[in-house]
N, C-alpha and C positions, 0 to 999 in steps of 0.2 A: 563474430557469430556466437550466441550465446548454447555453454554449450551444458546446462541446468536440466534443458530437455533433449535427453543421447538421440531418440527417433527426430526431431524436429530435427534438430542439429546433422544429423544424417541426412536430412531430405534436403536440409536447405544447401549441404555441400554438394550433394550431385546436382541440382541445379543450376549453384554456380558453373560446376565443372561443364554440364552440358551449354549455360549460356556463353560461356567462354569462346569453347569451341565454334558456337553461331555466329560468334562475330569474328574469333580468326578467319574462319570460312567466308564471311559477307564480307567483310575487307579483305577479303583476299590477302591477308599477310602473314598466310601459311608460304608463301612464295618470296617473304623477304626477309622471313623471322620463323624459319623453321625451327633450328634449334633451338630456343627460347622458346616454343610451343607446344617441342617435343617434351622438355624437364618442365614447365607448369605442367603439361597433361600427367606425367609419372609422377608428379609431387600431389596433383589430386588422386590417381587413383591409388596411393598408398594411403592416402590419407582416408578414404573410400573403405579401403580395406583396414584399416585398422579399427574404425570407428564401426563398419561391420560386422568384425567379430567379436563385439561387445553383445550381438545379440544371438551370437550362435551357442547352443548347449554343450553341455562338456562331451557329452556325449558325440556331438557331431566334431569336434574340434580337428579331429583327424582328418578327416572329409572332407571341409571347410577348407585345410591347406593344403592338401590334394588338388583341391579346384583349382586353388590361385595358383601353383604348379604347374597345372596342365594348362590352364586357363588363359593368364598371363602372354607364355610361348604364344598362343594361338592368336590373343588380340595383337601382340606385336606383328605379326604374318599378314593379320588383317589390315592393319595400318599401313605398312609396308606394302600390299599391294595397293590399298585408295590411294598412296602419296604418287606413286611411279604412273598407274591412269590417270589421277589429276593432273597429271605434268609436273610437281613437285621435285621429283627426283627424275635421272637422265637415267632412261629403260637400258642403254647403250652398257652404262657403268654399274647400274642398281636393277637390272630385270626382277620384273615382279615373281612372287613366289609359285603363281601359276606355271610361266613360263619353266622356273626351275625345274619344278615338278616333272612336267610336261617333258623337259631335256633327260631328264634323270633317267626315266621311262624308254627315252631310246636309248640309251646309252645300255640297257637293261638286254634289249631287246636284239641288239645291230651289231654288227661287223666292221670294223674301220679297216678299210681296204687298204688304205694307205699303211697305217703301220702294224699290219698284221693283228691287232688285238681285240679282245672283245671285253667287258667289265667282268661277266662271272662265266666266261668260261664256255660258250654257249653249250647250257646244260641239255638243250634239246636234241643236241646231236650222241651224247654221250650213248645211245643203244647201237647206234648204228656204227659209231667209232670203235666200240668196243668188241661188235661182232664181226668187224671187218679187220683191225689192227690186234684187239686184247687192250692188255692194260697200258700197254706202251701208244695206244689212240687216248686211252681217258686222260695219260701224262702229259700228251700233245694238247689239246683241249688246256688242260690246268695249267701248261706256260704260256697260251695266249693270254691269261687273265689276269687282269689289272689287279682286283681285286685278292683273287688267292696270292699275287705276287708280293703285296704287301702284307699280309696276313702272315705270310711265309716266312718275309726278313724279320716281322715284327717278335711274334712267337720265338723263332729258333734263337734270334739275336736277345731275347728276355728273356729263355733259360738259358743259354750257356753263360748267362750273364752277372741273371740274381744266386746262381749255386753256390758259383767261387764265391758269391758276395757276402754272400750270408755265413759261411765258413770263415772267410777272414775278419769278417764284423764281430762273430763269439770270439775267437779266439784275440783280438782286440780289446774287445769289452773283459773278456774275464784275466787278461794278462797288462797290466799294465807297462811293464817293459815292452813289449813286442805294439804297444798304442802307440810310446813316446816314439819309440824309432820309426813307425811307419806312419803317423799322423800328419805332419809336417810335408812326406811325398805327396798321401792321399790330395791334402788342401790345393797342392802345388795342381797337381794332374788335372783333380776334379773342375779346376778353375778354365780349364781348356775349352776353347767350345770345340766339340765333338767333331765338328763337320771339317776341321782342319786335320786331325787325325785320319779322315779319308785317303789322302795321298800317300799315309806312310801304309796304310794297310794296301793300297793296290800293288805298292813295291813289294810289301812281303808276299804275296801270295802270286802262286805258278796262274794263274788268269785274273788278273789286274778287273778285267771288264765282267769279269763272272760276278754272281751270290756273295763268295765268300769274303773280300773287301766289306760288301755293306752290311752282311750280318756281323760280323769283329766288330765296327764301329757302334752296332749297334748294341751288343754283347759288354762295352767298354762302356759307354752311357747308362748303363743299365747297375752295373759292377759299381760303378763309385759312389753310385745315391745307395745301392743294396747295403753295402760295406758299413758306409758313414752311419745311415741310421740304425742296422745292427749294432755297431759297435756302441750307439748311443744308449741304446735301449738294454742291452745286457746292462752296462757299467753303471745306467742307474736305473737299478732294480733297487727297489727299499729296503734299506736293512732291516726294518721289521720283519720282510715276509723272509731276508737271510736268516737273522732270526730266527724266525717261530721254527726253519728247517733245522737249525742246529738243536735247538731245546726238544724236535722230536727225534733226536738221534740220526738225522739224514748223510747220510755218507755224500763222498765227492758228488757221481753222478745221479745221487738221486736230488739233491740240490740240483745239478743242473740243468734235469730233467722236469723235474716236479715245480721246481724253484724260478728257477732262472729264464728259463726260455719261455714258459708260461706268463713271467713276468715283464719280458723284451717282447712278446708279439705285437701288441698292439703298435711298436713306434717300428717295429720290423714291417708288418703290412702298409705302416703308411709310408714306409720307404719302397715298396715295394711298386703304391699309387702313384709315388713319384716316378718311378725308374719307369714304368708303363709307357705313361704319358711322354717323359721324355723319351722314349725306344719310338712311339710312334710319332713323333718331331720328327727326330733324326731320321726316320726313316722314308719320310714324306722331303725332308731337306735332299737328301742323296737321290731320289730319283727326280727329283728337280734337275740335277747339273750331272746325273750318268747312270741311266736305265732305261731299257724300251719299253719295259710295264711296268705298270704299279699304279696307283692312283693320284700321287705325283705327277707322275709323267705324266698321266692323262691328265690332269688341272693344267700344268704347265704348255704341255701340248695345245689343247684349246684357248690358254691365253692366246698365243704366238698367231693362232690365226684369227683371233678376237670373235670367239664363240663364244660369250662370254655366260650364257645360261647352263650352258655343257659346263662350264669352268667351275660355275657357282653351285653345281650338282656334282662336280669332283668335292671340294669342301664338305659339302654336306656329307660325301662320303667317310671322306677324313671324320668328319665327328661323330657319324655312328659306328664306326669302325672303335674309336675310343668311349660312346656308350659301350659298346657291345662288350670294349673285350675288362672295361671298369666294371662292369656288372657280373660277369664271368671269375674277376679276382675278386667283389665284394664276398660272392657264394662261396668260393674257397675259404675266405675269414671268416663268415658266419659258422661252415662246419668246422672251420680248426679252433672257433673261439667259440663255443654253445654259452660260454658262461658271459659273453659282454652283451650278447644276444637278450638274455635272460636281467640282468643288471639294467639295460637301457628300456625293459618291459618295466621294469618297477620304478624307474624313476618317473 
């Protein structure tokens, strides 16, 4: 395709793209060369998109990747449900996004008789629980919830977790003796997958089957990503910016204050995104294999009796639950860091 003329050359690709698709569709060999139809389709429309925003203004360029952002997600949704009504994919294993929806909404809505629980709590009842019991009805309400359950290990187990972390990560970073002797445990520990550490925390604590086994392990996942990247992030700060503190007379902690922590944040929050993400792993793993709520159990639950739309709206939960609480520590670094805020405007 000649591509001298970017407009022609523009029209003449989505044409191809769309004749394509007419003849996978007329021969029907969406049904025996899916995947091979799925990557040509995202191999045209990235090329689609690239060769598009050739023609968008500077001025719109924000906008423009806002769309394919939002856009994107939704044509994939869209695909995903023509493939599953075509018969393409098996509704059994792959339910279409309607139906998700659809389940999501009760699960929203309903009461699971069977194992006492409800997703948020059933918020409707909270006037009359609370004028018949007090607040010991709203607490009753808040432990049937899937949701506040997970919410609960995830949060308590990521601060008791990133404090110590962040504590031992400076004091690592700014001490090189107190690195060498403890680096070498950290790697050892860190290397552990989390969810084996479950059994030794049931042992230590007086209710094995309670909270406080899965917030520690959570707490502990949390703690070694905090640590590592603290410790990274102090120890290399640039001597320049140690520097320029010494040449304006900066004592111990106004270097450390002014200097040094200022200088560690950015690789401290992005240990911070990691420890998140993994707190809410670990925390979806452990009520997989021992808890009555959380949103875990509910996905794993609905596997078991192959409700699998309810399953695949557990997940979904799972990932807004990690939009939600990724976008909650983004705003924390935006107001603890105004100036990267400001630096990523100008670039």
């Amino acid at each position: 395709m000649n591509k001298s003329n970017p407009k022609q050359y523009l029209i003449t690709l989505a044409s191809a793209f769309l004749i394509f698709n007419l003849v996978f569709l007329g021969f029907r060999l969406w049904y025996s060369l899916f995947l091979l139809g799925l990557l040509i389709d995202f191999i045209f429309i990235v090329m689609l998109a690239e060769e598009g925003s050739k023609f968008i203004a500077a001025r719109h360029a924000t906008k423009f990747e806002r769309s394919l952002a939002i856009g994107f997600p939704i044509l994939v949704l869209v695909g995903w449900e023509l493939t599953v009504r075509a018969g393409i994919l098996n509704p059994l294993w792959f339910p279409p996004p309607s139906k998700i929806a659809v389940a999501l909404w009760q699960l929203i809505i309903s009461y699971n008789q069977f194992t006492k629980t409800s997703l948020m709590g059933r918020p409707w009842l909270i006037p009359s629980m609370f004028e018949k019991q007090g607040w010991a009805g709203i607490a009753t309400l808040a432990q049937e919830s899937d949701l506040f359950g997970t919410l609960f290990r995830v949060v308590a187990g990521f601060i008791l977790g990133f404090i110590p972390g962040i504590i031992l990560g400076v004091v690592m970073g700014v001490s090189r003796s107190v690195r060498i002797m403890l680096n070498s445990i950290l790697s050892a520990v860190y290397v552990l997958p989390k969810i084996m550490i479950f059994p030794i925390m049931m042992l230590m604590f007086a209710d094995p089957f309670g909270e406080g086994p899965k917030i520690a392990v959570v707490a502990i996942s949390a703690f070694f990503l905090v640590a590592i990247n603290t410790m990274a992030g102090v120890a290399g700060v640039d001597n320049v910016y140690l520097e320029a503190g010494r040449n304006y007379g900066a004592n111990r902690w106004q270097m450390f204050r002014h200097v040094i922590i200022p200088g560690a944040l950015p690789v401290i929050f992005a240990g911070l995104r990691l420890a998140l993400g993994t707190a809410l792993i670990v925390v979806v793993s452990i009520e997989f294999i021992r808890a009555k709520t959380g949103v875990g159990y509910l996905t794993f639950y609905y596997w078991e009796i192959m409700d699998t739309p309810k399953m695949y709206a557990g997940l979904v939960l799972v990932m807004l639950i990690g939009v939600l609480l990724n976008e909650v520590l983004q705003w924390i670094e935006t107001v603890t860091m105004p100036w990267q805020k400001g630096r990523s405007a100008n670039s």
